[in-house]
C-alpha positions as CSV (number, residue, x, y, z in Angstrom):
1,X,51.6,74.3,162.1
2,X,49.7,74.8,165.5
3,X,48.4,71.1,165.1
4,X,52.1,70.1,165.3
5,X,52.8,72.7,167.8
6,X,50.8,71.4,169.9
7,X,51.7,67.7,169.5
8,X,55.0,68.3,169.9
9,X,54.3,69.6,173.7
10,X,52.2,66.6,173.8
11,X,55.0,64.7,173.7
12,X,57.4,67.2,176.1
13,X,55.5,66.5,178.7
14,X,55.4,63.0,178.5
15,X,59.0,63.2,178.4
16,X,59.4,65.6,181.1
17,X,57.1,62.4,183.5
18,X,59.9,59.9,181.8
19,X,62.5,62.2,183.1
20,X,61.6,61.9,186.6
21,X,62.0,58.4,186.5
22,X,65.0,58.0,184.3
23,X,66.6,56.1,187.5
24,X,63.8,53.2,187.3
25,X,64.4,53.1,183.6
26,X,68.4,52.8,184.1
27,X,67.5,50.2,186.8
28,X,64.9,48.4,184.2
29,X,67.5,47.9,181.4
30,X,70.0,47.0,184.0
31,X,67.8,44.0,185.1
32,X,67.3,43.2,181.6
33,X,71.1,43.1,180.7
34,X,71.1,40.5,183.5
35,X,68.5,38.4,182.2
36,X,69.7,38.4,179.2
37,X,73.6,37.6,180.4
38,X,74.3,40.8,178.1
39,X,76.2,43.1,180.2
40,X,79.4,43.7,178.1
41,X,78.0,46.2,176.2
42,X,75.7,49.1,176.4
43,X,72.0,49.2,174.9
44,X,72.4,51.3,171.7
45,X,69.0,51.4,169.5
46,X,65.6,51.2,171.0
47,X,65.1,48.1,169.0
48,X,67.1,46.5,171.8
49,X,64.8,48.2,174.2
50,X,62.0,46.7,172.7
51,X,63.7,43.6,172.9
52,X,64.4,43.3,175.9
53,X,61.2,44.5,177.3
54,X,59.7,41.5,175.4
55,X,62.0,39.2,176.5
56,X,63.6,39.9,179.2
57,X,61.7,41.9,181.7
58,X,60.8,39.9,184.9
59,X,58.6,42.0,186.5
60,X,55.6,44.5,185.5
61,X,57.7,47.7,186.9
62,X,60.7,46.7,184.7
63,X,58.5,46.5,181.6
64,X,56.3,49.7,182.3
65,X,59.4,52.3,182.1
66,X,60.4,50.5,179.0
67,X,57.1,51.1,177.4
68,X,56.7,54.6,178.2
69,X,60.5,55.0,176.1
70,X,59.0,52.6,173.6
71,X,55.6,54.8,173.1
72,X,57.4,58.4,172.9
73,X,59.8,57.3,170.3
74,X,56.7,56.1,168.6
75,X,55.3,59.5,169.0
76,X,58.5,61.2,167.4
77,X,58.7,59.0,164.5
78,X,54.8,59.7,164.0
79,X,55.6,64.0,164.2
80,X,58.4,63.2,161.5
81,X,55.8,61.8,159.6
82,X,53.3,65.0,160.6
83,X,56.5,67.4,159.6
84,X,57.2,65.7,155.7
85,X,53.6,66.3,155.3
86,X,53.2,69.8,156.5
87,X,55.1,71.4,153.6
88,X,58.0,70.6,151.3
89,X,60.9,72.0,153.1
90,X,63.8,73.8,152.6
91,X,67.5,72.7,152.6
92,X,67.6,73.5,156.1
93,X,64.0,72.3,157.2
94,X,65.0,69.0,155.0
95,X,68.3,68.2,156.9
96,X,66.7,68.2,160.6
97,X,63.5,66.3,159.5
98,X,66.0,63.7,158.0
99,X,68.2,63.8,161.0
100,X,65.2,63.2,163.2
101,X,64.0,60.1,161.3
102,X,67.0,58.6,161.5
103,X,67.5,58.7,164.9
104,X,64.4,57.5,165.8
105,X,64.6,54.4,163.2
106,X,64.6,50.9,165.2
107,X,68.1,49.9,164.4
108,X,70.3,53.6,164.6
109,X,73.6,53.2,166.6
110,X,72.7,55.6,169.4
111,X,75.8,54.6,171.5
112,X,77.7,58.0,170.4
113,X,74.6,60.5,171.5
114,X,75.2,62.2,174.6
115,X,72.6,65.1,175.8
116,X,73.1,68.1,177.7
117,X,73.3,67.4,181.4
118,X,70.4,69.2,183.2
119,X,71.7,71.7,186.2
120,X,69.6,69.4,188.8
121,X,71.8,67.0,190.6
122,X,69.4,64.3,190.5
123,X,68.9,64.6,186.7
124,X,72.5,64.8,186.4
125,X,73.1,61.9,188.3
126,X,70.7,59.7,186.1
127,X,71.9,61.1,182.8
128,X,75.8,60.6,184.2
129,X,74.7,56.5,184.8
130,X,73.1,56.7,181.5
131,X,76.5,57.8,180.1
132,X,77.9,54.6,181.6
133,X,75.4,52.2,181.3
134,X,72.8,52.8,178.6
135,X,75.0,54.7,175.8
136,X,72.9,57.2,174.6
137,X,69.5,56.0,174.3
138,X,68.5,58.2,177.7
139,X,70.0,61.0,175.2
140,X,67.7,60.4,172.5
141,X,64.4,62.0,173.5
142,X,65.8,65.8,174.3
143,X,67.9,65.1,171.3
144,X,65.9,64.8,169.0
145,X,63.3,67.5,170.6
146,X,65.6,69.8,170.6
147,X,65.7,68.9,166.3
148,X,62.3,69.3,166.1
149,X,62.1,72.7,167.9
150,X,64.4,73.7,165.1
151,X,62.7,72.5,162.3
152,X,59.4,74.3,164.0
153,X,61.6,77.6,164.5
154,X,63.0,78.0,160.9
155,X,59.6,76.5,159.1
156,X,57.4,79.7,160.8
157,X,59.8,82.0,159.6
158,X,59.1,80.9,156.1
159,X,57.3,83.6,154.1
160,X,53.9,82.4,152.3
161,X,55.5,83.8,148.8
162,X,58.5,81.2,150.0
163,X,56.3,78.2,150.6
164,X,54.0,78.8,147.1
165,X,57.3,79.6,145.3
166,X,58.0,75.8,146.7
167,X,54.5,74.8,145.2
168,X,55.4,75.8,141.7
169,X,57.3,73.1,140.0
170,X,54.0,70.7,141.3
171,X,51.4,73.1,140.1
172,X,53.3,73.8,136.4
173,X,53.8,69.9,136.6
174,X,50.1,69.6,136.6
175,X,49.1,72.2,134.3
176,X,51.8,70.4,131.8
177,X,49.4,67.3,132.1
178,X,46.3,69.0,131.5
179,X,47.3,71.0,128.9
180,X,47.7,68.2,126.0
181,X,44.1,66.8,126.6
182,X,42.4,70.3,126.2
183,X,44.5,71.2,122.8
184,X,43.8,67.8,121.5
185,X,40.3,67.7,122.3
186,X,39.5,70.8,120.8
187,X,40.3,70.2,117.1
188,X,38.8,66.8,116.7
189,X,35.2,68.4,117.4
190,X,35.5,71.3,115.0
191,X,36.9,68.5,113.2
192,X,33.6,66.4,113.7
193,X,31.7,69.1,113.4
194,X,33.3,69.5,110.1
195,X,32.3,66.3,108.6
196,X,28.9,66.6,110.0
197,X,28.3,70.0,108.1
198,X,29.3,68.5,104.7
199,X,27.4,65.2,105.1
200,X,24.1,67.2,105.5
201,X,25.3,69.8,102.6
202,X,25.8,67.2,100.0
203,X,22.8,65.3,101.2
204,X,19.9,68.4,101.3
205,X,21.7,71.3,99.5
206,X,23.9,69.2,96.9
207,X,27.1,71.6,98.5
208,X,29.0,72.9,101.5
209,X,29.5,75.5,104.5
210,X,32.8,73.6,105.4
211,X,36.1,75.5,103.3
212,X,38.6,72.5,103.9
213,X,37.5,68.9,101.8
214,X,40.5,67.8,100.1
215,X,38.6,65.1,99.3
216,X,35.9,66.7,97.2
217,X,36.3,66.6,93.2
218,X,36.8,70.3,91.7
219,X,33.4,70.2,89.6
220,X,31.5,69.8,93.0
221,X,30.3,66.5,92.2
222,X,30.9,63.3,93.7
């Protein structure tokens, strides 16, 4: 959990530097809309990001904002990946680690997300242009941060007895598969072990120590 922790500030700072220039990046897509003669309607999935930054960016400070965005969705969709694997989840746990992968998938209609203003007028400025000109892929990023502080919140107040009590179904699933190769091993060697005693009986003492050989006559002979 502190490995995640930890990656998740990773990425709140980076965000927190992409804040600061969320004017260049409205200005960056703004060019790109040009470009691209695509000003009708807003940029709605970071798939049209990446997009236009491959295609339509004319100059190396229009495609370096774009590819700062571009590498801390990357990031989040990696910590998703980092979350699934940390434990099993819970109902609750399950829902926000969904909700954060989908947000942060390529194609997702992000034209309905709309963050939080901040209380700065600068930052409010930039997200109110965002509102207008980008739909909500400025709102992504503290969107889905804000999901994955959640998830970290109610997943350390899971009890251990909770998360082996999770555990259980995979550890009787395993036992289940071990259990018919040991009782089905055992048997066959007392069985070979049988036939082994009353080969040498009837060969060097004419009898034998085994008590079950249907096949033996009653007189004792063969």
């Amino acid at each position: 959990m502190n490995e995640v922790k930890e990656s998740l500030r990773s990425v709140e700072q980076k965000y927190q530097l992409f804040q600061q220039q969320q004017f260049t990046f409205i200005a960056a897509t703004e060019h790109c809309r040009e470009n691209a003669h695509d000003k009708i309607w807003p940029i709605s999935s970071i798939g049209q990001v990446q997009s236009y930054m491959e295609h339509y960016c004319s100059n190396s400070t229009d495609r370096r904002i774009p590819l700062v965005f571009l590498d801390i969705c990357t990031e989040l969709g990696k910590l998703c990946q980092h979350f699934e694997a940390l434990h099993s989840g819970t109902p609750v746990t399950n829902h926000l680690l969904e909700k954060c992968k989908t947000l942060v998938s390529q194609s997702k209609d992000l034209s309905s997300l709309r963050a939080k203003c901040p209380p700065d007028m600068a930052n409010y400025l930039s997200c109110h242009k965002a509102r207008n000109h980008c739909g909500g892929v400025v709102s992504l990023i503290p969107i889905v941060l804000d999901v994955m502080k959640e998830w970290v919140a109610h997943s350390e107040k899971l009890p251990r007895k909770a998360l082996q009590h999770v555990s259980e179904p995979q550890a009787a699933t395993r036992a289940a598969a071990r259990a018919p190769q040991a009782t089905g091993t055992q048997p066959r060697l007392r069985k070979d072990k049988c036939g082994q005693l009353t080969q040498d009986s009837l060969k060097h003492r004419g009898k034998t120590e085994c008590s079950e050989l249907p096949w033996r006559p009653a007189g004792g002979k063969l």
